[in-house]
Residue frames relative to the residue before (quaternion, step in Angstrom):
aa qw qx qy qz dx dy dz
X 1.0000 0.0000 0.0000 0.0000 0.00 0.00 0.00
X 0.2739 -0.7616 0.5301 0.2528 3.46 -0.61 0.82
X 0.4667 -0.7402 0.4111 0.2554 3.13 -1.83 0.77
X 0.3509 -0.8059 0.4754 0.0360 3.65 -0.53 1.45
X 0.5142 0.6934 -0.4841 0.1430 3.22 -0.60 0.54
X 0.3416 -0.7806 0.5039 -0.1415 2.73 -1.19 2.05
X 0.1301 -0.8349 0.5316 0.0593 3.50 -0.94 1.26
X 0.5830 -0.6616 0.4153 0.2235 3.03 -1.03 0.87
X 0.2597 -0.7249 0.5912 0.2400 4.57 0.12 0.89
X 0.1823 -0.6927 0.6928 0.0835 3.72 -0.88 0.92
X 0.1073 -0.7407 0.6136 0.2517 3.66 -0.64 0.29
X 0.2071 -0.7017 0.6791 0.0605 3.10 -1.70 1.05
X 0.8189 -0.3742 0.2905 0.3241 3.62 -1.24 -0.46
X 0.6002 0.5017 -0.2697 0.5616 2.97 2.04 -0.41
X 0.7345 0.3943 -0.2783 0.4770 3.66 0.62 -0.83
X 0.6570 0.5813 -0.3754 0.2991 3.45 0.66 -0.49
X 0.0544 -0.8518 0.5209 0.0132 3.74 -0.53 1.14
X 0.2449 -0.8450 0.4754 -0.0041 3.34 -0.64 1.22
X 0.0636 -0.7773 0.6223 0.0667 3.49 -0.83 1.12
X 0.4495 -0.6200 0.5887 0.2588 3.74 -1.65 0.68
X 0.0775 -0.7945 0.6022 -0.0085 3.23 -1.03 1.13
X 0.1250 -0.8180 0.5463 0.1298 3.86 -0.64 0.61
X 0.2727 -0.7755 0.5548 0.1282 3.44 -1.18 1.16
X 0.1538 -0.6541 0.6587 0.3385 3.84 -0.67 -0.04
X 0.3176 -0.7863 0.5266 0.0597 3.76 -1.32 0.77
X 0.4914 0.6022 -0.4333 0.4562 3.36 1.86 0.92
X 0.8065 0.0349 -0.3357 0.4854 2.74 -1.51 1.80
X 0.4964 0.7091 -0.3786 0.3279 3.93 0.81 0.48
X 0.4351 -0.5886 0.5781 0.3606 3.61 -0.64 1.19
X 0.4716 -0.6126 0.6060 0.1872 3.61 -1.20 0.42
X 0.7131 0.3383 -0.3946 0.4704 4.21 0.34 -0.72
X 0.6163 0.6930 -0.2613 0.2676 3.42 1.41 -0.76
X 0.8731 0.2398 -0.0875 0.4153 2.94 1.48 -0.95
X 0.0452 0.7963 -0.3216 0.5103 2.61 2.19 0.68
X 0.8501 0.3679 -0.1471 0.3470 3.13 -0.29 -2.02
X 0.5658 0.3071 -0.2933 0.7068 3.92 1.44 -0.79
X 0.7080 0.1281 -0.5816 0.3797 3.74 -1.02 0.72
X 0.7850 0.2418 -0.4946 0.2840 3.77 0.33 0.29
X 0.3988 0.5561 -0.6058 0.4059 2.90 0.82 1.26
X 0.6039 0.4286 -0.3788 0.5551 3.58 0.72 -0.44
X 0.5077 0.3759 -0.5574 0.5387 4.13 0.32 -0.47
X 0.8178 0.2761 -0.3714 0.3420 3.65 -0.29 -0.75
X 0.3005 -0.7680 0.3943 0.4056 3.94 0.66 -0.28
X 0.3025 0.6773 -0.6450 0.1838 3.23 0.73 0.67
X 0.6368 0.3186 -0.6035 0.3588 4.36 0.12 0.78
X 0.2749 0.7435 -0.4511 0.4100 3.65 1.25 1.36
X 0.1016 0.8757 -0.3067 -0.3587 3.54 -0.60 -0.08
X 0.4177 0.4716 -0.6225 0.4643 2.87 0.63 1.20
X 0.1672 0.6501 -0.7143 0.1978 3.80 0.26 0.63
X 0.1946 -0.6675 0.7075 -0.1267 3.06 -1.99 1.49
X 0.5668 -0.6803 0.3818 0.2648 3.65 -0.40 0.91
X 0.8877 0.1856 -0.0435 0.4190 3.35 0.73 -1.20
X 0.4058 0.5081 -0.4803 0.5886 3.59 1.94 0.76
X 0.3604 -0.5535 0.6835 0.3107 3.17 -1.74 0.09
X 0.0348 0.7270 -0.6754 0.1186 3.36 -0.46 1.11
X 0.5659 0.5111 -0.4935 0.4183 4.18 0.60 0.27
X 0.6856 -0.5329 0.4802 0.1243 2.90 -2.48 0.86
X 0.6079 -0.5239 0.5180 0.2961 3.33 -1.16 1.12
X 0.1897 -0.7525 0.6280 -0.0570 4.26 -0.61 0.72
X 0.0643 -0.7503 0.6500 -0.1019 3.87 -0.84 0.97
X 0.1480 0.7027 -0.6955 0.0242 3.56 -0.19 0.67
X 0.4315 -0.6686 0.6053 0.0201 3.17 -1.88 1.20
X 0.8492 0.1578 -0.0342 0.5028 3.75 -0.89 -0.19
X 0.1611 0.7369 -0.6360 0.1631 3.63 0.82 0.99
X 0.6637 0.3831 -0.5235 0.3723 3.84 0.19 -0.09
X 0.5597 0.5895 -0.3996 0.4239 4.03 1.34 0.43
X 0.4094 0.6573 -0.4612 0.4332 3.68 1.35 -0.11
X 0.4875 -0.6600 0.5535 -0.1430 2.74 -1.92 1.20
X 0.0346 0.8020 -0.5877 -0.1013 3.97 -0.50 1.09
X 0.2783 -0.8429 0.3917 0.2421 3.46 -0.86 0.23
X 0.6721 0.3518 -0.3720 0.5350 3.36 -1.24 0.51
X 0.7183 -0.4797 0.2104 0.4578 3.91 -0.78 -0.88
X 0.3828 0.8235 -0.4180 0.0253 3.27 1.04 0.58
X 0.2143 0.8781 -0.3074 0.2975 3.33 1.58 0.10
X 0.7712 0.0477 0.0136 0.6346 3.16 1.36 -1.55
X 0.6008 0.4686 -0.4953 0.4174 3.51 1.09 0.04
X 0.7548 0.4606 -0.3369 0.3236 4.04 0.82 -1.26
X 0.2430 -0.7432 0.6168 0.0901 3.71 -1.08 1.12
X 0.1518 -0.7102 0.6784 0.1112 3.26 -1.24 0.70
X 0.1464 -0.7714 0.6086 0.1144 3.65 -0.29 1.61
X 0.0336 -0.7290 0.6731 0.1198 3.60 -2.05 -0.21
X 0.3724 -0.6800 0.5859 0.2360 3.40 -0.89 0.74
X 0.3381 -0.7104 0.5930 0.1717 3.80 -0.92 0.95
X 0.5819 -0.6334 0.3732 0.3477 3.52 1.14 -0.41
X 0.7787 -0.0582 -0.3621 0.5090 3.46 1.24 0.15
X 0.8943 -0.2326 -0.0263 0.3814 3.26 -1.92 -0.23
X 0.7470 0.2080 -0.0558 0.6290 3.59 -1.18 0.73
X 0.2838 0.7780 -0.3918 0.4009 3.48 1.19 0.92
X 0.5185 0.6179 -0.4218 0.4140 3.88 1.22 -0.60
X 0.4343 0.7302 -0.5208 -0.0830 3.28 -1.37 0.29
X 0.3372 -0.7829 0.5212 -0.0405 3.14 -1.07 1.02
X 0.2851 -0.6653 0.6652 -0.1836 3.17 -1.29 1.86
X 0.4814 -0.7049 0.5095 0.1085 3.32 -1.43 1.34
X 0.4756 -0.7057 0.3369 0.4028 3.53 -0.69 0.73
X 0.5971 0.4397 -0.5342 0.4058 3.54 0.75 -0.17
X 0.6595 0.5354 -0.4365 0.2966 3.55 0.73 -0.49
X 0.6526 0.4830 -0.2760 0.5145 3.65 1.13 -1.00
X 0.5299 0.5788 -0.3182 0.5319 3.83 1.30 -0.19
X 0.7347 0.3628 -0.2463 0.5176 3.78 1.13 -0.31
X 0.7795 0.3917 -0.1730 0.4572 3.46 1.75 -0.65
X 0.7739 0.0634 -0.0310 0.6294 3.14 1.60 -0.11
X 0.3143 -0.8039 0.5021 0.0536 3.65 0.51 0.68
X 0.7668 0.3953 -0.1731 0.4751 3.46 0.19 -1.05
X 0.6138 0.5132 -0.4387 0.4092 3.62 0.70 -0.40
X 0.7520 0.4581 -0.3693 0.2971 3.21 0.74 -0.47
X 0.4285 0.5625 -0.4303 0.5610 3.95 1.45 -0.28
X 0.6466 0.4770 -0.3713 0.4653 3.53 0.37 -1.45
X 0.8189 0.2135 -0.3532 0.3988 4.00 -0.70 -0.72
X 0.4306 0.5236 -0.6107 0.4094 3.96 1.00 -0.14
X 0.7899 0.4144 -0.3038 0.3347 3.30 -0.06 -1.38
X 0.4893 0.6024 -0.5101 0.3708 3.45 1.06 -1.06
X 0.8194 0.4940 -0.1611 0.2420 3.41 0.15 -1.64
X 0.6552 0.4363 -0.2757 0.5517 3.07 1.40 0.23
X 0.7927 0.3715 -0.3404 0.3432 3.00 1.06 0.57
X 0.7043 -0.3462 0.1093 0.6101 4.12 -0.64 1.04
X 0.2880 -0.5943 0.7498 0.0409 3.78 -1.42 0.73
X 0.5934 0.4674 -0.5142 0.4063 3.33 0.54 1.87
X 0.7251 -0.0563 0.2541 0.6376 3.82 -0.88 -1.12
X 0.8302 0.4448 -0.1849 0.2804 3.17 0.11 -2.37
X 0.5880 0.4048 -0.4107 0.5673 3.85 1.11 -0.45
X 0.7397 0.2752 -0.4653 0.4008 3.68 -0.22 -0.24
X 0.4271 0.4792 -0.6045 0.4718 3.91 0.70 0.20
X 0.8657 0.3960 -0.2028 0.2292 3.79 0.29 -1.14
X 0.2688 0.7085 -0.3667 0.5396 3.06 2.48 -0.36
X 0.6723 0.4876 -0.3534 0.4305 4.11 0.60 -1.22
X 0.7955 0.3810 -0.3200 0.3457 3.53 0.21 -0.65
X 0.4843 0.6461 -0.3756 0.4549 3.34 1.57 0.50
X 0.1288 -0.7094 0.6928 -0.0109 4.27 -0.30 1.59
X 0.0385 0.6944 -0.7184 0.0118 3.63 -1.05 0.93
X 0.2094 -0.8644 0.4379 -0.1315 3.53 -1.05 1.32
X 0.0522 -0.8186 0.4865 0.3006 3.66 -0.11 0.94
X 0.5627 0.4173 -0.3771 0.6058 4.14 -0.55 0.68
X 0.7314 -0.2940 0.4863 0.3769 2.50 -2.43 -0.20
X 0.8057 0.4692 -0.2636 0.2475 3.87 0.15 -1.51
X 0.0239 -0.6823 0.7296 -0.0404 3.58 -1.14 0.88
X 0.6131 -0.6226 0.4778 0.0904 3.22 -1.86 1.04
X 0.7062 0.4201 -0.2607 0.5067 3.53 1.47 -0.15
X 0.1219 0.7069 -0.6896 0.1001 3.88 0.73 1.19
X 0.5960 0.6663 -0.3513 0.2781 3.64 0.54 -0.46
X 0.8582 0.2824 -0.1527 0.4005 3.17 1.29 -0.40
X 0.3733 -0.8777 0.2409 0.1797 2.55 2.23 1.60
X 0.0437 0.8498 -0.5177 0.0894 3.49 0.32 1.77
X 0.6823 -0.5803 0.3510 0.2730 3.08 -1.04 1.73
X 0.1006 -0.8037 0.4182 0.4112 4.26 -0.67 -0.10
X 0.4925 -0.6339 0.5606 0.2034 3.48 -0.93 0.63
X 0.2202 0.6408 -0.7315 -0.0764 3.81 -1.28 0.73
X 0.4596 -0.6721 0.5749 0.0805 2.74 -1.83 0.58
């Protein structure tokens, strides 16, 4: 019987190689594609993904003010904030925050799917959300992604 033995590759800060990927966000359900780019912020389509390195890819989405909610959430889903004082709450329909600020809304899907510690907001950074076609990072000739 031969003698097997198999180790397990832990990724640290050295081994861990990272590539830039750009998404376009026209005609795209929003939870849908959410859920696949924080899986790539975390690198978990990697295999040597590790739970508690950041071992995921830098992510560019484009035309976020072209994204898409389904069913009626347009006028039913609210996106609230606290301003900080009393009677401070306030809250704004998604079509309305979808005409005033596009990106916020890709940005907190994804946010929310991702760890509620240090290691998600390290990976929250490598996330570029864009209203249009143009983005500031042709230099790092990102790879395109379909879904």
């Amino acid at each position: 019987m031969a003698n097997l033995h198999f180790t397990t590759k832990h990724a640290n800060a050295a081994t861990v190689q990272r590539t830039w990927y750009i998404v376009d966000g026209t005609n795209q359900t929003v939870g849908r594609i959410a859920a696949k780019i924080a899986a790539i912020l975390r690198g978990k389509n990697k295999a040597y993904y590790t739970p508690h390195v950041d071992c995921g890819d830098y992510v560019i989405i484009t035309n976020a003010e072209k994204v898409v909610l389904t069913g009626k959430k347009m006028d039913q889903k609210l996106y609230d904030h606290y301003t900080g004082y009393p009677g401070g709450l306030k809250e704004e329909k998604a079509k309305d925050l979808i005409k005033r600020r596009p990106e916020v809304v890709m940005e907190r899907a994804i946010k929310g799917m991702l760890p509620k510690n240090r290691l998600g907001r390290k990976l929250y950074g490598k996330l570029f959300v864009y209203v249009g076609e143009n983005h500031p990072h042709a230099a790092q000739k990102p790879q395109e992604l379909k879904f």
